[in-house]
PyMOL Python script that loads the backbone (N, CA, C, O; Angstrom):
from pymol import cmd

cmd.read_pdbstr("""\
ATOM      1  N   UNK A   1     -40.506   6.758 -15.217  1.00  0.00           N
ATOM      2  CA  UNK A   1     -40.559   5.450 -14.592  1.00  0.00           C
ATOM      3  C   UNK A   1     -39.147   4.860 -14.501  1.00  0.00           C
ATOM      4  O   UNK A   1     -38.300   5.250 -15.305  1.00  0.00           O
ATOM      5  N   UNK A   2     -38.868   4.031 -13.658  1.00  0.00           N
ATOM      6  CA  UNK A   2     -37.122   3.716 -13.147  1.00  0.00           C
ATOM      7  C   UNK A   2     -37.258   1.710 -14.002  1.00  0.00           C
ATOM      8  O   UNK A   2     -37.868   0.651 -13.854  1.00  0.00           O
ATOM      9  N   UNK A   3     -36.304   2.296 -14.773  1.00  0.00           N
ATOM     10  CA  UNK A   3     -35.897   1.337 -15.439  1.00  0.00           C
ATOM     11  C   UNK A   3     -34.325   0.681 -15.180  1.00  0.00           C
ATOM     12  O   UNK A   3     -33.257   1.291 -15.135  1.00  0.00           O
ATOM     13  N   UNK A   4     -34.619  -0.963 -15.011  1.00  0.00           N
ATOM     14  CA  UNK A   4     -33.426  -1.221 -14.687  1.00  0.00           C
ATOM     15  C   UNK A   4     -32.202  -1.097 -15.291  1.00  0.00           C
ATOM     16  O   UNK A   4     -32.223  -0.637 -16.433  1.00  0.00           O
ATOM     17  N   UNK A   5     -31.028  -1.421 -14.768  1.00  0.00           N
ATOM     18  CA  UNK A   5     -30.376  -0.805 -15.367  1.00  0.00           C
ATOM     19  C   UNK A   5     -29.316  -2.377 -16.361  1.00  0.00           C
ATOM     20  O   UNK A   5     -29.620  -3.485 -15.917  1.00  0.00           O
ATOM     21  N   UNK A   6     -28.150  -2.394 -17.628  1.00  0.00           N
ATOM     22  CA  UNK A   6     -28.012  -3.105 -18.247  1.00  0.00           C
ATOM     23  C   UNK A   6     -26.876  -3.830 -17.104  1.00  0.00           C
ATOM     24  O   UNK A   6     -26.399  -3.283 -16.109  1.00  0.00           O
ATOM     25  N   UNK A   7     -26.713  -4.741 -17.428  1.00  0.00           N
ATOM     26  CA  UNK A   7     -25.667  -5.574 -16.679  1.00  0.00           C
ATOM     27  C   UNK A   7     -23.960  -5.374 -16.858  1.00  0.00           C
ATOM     28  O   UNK A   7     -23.785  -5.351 -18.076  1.00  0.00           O
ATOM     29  N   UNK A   8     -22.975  -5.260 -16.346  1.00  0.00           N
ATOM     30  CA  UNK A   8     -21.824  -5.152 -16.261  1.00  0.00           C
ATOM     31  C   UNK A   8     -21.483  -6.321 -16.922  1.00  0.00           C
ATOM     32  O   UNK A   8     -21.782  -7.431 -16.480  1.00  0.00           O
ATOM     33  N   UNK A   9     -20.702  -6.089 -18.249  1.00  0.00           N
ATOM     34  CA  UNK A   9     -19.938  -7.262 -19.034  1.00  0.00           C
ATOM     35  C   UNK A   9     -18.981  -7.830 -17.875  1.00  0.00           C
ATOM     36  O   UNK A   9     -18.529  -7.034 -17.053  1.00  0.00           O
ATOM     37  N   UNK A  10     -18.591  -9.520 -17.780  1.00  0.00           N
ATOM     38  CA  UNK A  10     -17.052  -9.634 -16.887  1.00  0.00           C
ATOM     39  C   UNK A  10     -16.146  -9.034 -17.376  1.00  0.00           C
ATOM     40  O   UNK A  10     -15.464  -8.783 -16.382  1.00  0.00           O
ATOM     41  N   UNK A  11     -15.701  -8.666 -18.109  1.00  0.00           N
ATOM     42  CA  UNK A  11     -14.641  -8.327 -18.713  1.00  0.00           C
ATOM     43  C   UNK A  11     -14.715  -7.023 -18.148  1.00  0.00           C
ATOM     44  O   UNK A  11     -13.688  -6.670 -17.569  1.00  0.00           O
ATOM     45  N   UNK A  12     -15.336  -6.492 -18.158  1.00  0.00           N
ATOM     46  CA  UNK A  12     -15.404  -4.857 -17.493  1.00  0.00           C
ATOM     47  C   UNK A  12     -15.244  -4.936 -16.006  1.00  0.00           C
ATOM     48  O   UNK A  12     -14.577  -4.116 -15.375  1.00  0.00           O
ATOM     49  N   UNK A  13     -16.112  -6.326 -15.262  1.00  0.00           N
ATOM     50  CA  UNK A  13     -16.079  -5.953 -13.929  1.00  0.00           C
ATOM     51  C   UNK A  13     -14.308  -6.505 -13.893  1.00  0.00           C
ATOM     52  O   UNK A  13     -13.352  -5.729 -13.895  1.00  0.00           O
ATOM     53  N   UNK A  14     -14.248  -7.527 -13.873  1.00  0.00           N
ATOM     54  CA  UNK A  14     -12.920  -8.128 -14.449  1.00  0.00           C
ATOM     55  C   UNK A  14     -11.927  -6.987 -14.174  1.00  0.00           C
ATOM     56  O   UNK A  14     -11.520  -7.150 -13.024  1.00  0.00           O
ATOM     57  N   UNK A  15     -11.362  -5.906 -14.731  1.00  0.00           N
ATOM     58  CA  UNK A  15     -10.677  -5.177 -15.031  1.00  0.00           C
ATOM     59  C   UNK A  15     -10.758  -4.037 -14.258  1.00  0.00           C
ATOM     60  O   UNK A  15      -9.725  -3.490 -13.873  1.00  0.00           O
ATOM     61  N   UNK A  16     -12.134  -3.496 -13.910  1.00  0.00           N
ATOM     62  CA  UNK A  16     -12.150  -2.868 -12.782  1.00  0.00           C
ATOM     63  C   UNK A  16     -11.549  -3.623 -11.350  1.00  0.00           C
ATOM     64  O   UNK A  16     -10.608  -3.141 -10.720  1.00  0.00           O
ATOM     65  N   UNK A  17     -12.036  -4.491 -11.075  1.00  0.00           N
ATOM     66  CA  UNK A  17     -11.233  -5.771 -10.060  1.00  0.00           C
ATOM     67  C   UNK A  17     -10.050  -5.716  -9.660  1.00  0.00           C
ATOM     68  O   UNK A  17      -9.586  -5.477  -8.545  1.00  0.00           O
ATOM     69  N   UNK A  18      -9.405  -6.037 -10.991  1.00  0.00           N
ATOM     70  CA  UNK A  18      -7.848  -5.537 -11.217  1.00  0.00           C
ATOM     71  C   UNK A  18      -7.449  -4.573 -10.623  1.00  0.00           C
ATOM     72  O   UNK A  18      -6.706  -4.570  -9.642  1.00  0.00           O
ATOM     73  N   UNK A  19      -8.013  -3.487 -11.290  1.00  0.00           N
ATOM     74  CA  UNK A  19      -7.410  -2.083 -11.253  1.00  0.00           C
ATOM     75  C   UNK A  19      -7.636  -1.331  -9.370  1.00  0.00           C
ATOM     76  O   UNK A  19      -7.087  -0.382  -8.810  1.00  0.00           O
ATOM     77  N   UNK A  20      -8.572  -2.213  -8.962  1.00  0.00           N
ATOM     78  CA  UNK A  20      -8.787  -1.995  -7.684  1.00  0.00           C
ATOM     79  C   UNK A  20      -7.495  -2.855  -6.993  1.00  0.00           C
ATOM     80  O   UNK A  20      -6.660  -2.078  -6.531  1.00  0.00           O
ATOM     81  N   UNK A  21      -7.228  -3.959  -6.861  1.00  0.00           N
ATOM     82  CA  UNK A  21      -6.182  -4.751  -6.546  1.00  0.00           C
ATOM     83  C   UNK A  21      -4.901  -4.305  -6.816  1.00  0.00           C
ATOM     84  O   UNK A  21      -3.968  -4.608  -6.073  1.00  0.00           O
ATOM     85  N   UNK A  22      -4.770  -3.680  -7.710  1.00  0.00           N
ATOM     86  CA  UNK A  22      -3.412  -2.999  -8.166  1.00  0.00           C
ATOM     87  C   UNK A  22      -3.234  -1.782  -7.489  1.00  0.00           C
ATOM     88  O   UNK A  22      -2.076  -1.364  -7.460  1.00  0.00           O
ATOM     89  N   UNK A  23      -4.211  -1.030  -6.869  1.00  0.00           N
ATOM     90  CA  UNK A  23      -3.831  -0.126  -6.345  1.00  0.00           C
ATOM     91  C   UNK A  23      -3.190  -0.472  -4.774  1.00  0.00           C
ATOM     92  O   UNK A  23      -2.162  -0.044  -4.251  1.00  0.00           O
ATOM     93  N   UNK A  24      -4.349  -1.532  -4.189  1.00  0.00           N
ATOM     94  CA  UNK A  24      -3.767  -1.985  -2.766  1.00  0.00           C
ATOM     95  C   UNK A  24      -2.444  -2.614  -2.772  1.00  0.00           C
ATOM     96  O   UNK A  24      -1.678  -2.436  -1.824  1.00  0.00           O
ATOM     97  N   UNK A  25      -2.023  -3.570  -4.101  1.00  0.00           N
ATOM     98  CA  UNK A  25      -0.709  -3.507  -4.065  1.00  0.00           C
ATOM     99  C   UNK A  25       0.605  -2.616  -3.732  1.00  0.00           C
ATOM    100  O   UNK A  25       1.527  -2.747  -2.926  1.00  0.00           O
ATOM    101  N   UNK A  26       0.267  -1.631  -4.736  1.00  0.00           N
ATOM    102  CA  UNK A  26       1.184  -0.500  -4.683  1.00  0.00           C
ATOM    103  C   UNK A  26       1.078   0.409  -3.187  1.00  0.00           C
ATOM    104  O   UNK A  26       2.047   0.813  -2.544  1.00  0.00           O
ATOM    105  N   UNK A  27      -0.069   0.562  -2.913  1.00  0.00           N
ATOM    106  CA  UNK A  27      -0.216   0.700  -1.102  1.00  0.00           C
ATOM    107  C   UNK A  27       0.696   0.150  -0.551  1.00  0.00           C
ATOM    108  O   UNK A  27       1.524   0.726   0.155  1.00  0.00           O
ATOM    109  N   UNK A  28       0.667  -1.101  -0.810  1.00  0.00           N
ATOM    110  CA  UNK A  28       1.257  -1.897   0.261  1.00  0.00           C
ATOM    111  C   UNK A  28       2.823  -2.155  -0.241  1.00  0.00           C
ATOM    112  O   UNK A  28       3.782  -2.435   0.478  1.00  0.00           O
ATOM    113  N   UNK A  29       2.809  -2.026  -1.312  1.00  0.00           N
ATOM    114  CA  UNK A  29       4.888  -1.851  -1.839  1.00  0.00           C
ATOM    115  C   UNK A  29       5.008  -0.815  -0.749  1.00  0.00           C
ATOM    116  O   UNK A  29       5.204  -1.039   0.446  1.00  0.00           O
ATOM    117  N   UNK A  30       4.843   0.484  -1.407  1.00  0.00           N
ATOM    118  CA  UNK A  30       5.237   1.466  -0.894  1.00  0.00           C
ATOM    119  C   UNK A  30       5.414   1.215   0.893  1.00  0.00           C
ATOM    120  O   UNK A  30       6.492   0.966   1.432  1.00  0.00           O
ATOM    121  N   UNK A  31       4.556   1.303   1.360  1.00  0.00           N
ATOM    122  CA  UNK A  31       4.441   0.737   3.044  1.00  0.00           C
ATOM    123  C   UNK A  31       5.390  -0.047   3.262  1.00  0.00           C
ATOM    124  O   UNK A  31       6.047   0.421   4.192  1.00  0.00           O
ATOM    125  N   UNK A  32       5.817  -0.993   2.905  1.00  0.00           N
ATOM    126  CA  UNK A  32       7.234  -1.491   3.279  1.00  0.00           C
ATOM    127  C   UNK A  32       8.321  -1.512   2.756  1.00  0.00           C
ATOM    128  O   UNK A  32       9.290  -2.229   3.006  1.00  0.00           O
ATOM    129  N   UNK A  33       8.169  -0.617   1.913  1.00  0.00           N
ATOM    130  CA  UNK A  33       9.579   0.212   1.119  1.00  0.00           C
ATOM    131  C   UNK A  33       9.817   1.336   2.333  1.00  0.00           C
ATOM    132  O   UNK A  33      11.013   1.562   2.519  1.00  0.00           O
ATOM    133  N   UNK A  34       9.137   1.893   2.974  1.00  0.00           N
ATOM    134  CA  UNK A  34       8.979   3.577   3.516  1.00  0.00           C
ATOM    135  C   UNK A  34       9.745   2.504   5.361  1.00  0.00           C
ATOM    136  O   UNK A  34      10.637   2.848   6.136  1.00  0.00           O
ATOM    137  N   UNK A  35       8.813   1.205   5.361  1.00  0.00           N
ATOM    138  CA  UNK A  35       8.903   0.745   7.036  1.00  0.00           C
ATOM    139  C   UNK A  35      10.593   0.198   6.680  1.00  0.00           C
ATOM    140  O   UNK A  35      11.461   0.464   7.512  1.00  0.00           O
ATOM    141  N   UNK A  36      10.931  -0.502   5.512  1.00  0.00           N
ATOM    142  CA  UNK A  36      12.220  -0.720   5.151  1.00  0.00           C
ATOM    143  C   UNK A  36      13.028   0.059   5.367  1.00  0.00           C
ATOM    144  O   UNK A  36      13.892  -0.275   6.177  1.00  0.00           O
ATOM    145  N   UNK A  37      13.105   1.383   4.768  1.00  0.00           N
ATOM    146  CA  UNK A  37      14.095   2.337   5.311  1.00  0.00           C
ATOM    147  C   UNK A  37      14.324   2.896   6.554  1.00  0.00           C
ATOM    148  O   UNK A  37      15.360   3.286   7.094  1.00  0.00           O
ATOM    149  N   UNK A  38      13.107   2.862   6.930  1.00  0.00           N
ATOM    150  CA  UNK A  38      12.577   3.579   8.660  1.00  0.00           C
ATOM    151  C   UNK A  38      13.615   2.399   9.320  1.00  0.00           C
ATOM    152  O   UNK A  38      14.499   2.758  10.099  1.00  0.00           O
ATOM    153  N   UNK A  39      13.492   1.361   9.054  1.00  0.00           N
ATOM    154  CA  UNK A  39      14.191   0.122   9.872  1.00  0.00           C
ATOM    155  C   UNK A  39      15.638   0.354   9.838  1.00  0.00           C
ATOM    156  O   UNK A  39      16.319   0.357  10.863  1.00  0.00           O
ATOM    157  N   UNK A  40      16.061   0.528   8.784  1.00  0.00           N
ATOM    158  CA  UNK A  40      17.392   0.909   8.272  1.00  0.00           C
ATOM    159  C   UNK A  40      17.966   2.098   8.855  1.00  0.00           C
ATOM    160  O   UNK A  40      19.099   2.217   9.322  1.00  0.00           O
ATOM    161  N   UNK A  41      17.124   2.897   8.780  1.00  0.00           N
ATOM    162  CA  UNK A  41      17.860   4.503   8.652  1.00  0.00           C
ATOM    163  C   UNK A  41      18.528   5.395   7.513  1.00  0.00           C
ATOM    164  O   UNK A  41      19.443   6.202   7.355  1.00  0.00           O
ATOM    165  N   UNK A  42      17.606   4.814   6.885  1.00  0.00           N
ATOM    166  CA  UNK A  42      18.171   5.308   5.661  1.00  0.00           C
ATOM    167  C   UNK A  42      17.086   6.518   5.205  1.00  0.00           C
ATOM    168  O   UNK A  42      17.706   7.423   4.647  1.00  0.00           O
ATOM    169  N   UNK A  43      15.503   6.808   5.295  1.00  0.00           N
ATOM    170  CA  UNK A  43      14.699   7.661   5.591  1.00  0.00           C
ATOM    171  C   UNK A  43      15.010   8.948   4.857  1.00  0.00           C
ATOM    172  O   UNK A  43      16.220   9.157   4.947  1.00  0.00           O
ATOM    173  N   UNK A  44      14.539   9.670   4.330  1.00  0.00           N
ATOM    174  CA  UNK A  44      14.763  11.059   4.075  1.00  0.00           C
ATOM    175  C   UNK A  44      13.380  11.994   3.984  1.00  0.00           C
ATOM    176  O   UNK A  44      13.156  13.158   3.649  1.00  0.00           O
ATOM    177  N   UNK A  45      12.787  11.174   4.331  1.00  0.00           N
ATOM    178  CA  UNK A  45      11.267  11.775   4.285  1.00  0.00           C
ATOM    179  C   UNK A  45      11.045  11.771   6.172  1.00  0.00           C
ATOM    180  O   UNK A  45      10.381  12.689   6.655  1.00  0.00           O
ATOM    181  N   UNK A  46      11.522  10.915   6.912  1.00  0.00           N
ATOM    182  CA  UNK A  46      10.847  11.058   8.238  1.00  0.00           C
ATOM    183  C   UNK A  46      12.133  11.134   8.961  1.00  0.00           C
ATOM    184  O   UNK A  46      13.117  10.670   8.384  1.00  0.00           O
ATOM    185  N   UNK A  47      12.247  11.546   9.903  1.00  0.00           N
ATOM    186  CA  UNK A  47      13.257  11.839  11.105  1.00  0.00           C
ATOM    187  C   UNK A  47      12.743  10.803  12.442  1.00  0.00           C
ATOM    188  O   UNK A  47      11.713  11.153  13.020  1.00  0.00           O
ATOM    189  N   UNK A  48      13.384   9.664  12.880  1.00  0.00           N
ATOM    190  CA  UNK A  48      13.525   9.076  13.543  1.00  0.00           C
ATOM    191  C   UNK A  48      14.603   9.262  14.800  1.00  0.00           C
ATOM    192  O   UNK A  48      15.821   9.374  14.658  1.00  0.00           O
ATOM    193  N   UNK A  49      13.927   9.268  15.977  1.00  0.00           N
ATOM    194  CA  UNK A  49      15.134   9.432  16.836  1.00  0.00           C
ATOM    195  C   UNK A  49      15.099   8.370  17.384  1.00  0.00           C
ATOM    196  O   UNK A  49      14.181   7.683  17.830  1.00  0.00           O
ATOM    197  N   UNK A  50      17.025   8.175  17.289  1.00  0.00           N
ATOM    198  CA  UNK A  50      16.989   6.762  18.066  1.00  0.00           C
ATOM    199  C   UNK A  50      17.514   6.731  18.767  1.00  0.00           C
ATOM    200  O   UNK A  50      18.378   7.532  19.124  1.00  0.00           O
ATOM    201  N   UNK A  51      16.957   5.164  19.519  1.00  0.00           N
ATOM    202  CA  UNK A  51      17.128   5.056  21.005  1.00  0.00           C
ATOM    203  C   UNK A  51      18.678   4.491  20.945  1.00  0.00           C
ATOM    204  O   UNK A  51      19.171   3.944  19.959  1.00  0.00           O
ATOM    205  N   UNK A  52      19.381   4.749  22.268  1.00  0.00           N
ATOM    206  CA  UNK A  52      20.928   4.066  22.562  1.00  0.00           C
ATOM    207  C   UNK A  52      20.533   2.260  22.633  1.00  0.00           C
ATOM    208  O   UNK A  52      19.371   2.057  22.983  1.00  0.00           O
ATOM    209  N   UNK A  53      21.004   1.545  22.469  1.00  0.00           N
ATOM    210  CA  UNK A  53      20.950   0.153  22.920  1.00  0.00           C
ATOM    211  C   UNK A  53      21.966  -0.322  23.551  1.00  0.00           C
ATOM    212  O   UNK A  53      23.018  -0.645  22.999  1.00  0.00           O
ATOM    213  N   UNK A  54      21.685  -0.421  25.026  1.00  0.00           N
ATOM    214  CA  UNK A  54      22.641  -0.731  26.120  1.00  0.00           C
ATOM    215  C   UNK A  54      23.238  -2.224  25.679  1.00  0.00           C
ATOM    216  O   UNK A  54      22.477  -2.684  24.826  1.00  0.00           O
ATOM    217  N   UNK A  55      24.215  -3.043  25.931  1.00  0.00           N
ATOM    218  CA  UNK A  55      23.952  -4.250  25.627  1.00  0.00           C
ATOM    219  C   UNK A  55      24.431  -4.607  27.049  1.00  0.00           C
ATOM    220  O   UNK A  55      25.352  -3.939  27.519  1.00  0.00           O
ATOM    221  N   UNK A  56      23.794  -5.770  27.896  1.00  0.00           N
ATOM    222  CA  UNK A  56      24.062  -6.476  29.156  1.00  0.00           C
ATOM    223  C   UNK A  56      24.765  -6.830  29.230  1.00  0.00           C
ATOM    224  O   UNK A  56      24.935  -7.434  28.170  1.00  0.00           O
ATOM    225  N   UNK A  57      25.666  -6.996  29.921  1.00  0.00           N
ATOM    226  CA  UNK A  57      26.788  -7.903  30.391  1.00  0.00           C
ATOM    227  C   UNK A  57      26.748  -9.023  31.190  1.00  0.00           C
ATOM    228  O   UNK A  57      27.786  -9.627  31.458  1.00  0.00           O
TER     229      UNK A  57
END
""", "prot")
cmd.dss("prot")
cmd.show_as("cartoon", "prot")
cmd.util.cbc("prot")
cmd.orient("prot")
């Protein structure tokens, strides 16, 4: 017979929460650490070719 099941302490969901949030952080460091260099040219992981920039006269 299906018995329910016990409840999640906060403190547990709490921390799982966290630990979920902390990861999208670090996602998202990284992502504009990686678009930072790409911007720069500084890169050693991706090869960017760049364009000339005419300037108008």
């Amino acid at each position: 017979m299906a018995v329910p099941k016990k409840r999640t302490s906060m403190s547990k969901k709490r921390i799982r929460k966290n630990i979920w949030k902390g990861k999208g952080y670090w996602a998202a460091v990284k992502a504009f650490s990686l678009a930072k260099s790409l911007s720069t040219g500084n890169s050693k992981s991706f090869f960017v070719r760049q364009t000339s920039k005419k300037v108008l006269e």
